[in-house]
N, C-alpha and C positions, 0 to 999 in steps of 0.2 A: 553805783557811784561812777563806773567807770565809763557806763552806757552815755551818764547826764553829762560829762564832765565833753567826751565827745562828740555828744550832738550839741552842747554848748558854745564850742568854739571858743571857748576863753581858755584863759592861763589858769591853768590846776591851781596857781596861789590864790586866785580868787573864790576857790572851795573854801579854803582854811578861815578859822573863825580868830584872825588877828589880835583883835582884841581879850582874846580870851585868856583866863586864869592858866589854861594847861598850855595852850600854844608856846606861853611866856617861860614857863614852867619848865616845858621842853626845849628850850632855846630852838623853837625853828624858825625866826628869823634867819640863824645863821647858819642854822642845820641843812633845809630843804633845798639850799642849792647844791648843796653837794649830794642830794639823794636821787633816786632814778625815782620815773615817775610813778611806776608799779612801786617802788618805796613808800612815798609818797599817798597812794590812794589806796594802800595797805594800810595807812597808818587813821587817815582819815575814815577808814571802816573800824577801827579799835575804841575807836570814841567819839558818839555824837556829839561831845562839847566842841570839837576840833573844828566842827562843820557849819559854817557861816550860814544864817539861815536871815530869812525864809527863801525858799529853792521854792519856786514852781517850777514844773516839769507838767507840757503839753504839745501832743503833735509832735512836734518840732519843733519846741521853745523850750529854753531853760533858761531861766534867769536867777542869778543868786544874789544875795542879799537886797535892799530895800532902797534902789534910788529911782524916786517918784517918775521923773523926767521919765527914765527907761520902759517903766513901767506902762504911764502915761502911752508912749508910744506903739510898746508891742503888746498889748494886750488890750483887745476890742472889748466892750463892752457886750 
């Protein structure tokens, strides 16, 4: 997790699966910014629901969750 999160170049919040029953569950809206990021992508290995999906991971791309446009653009046919 910690490999994609960094070759991803995105904000570690964008791993978390927001909408989800346990995110809510565990109040980390208001939790994760008071956690370090090793916190953070500790917690996100404890529980696959946590983790906003679909994640491709290729090369040098990681893209998480599902917005067309994105996709559309970095990922060749």
């Amino acid at each position: 997790m910690k490999s994609w999160y960094e070759k991803s170049e995105l904000p570690l919040k964008r791993f978390f699966n927001t909408s989800g029953k346990i995110y809510k569950e565990l109040d980390l809206k208001n939790r994760l910014v008071s956690m370090s990021e090793e916190e953070q992508l500790e917690l996100l290995a404890t529980d696959g629901m946590l983790v906003k999906r679909p994640i491709l991971v290729k090369d040098n791309l990681v893209l998480v969750g599902f917005k067309e446009e994105e996709w559309k653009e970095k990922v060749q046919p």
